[in-house]
C-alpha positions as CSV (number, residue, x, y, z in Angstrom):
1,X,-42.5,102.2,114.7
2,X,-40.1,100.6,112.3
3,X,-37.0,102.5,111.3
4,X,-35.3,101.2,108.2
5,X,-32.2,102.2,109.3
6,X,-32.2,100.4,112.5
7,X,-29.5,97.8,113.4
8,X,-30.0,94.3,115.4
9,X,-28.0,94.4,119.0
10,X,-24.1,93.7,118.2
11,X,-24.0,94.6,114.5
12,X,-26.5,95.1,111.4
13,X,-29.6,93.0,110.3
14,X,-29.2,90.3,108.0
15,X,-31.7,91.4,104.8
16,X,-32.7,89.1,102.2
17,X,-33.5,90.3,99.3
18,X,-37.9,89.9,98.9
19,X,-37.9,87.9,96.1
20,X,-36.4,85.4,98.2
21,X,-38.3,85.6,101.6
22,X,-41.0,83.0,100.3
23,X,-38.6,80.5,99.6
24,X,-36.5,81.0,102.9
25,X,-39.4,81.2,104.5
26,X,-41.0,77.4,102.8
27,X,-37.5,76.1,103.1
28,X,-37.9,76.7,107.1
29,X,-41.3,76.2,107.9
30,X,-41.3,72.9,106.1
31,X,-38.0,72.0,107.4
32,X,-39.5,72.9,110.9
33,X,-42.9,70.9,110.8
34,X,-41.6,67.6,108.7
35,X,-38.5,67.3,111.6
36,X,-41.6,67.7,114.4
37,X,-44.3,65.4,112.5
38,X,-42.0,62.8,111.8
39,X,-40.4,62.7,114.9
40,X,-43.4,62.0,116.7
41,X,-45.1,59.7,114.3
42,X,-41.8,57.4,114.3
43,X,-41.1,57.7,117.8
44,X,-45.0,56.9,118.2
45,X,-44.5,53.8,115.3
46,X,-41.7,52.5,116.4
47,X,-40.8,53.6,119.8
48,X,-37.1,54.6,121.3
49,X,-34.3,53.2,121.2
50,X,-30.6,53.1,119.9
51,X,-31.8,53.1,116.1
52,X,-34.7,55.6,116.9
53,X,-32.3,58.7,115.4
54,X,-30.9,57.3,112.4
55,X,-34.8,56.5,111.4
56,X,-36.0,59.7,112.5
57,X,-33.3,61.3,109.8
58,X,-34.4,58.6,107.2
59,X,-37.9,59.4,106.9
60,X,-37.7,63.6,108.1
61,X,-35.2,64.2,105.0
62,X,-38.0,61.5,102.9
63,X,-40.9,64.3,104.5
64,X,-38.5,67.3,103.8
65,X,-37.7,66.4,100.3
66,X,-41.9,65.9,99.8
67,X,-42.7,69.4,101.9
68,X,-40.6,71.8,100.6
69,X,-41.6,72.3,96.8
70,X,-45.2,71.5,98.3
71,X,-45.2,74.8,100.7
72,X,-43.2,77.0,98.3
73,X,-45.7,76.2,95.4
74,X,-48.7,76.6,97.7
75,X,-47.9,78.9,100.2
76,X,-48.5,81.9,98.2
77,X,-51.4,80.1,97.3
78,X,-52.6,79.7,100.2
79,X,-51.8,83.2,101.5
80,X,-53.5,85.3,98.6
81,X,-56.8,83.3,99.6
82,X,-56.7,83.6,102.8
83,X,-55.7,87.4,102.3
84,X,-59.2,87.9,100.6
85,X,-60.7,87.4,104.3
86,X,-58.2,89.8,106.1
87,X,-59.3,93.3,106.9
């Protein structure tokens, strides 16, 4: 049941307004994925040590910078084809 006049525990929901969800929403899931991808892949490349933060930053902001305009111009893409096979 969804009530639209419900409030979050300890004060009222933050709402964005829709035409901005699919750009919050690219801004964090490619945010989210590039910082996990290329942490892995440089901590798998060039193992850990005292530098191993400072090149994780270097190349996740490099990914970030790539991912973002890449999932907010495909992502609705991506969602109204996939949308053709939902019930």
């Amino acid at each position: 049941m969804s009530n639209a006049n419900h409030t979050a525990p300890g004060g009222p929901r933050l709402r964005l307004p829709r035409p901005l969800v699919p750009i919050v929403f690219a801004w964090l899931i490619s945010g989210l994925v590039s910082w996990i991808v290329t942490g892995v892949v440089t901590l798998v490349h060039t193992g850990l040590d005292a530098g191993y933060p400072l090149r994780w930053l270097h190349v996740w902001v490099l990914a970030w910078t790539t991912a973002f305009p890449l999932v907010a111009f495909f992502g609705p893409r991506v969602k109204r084809f996939v949308d053709r096979f939902g019930a």
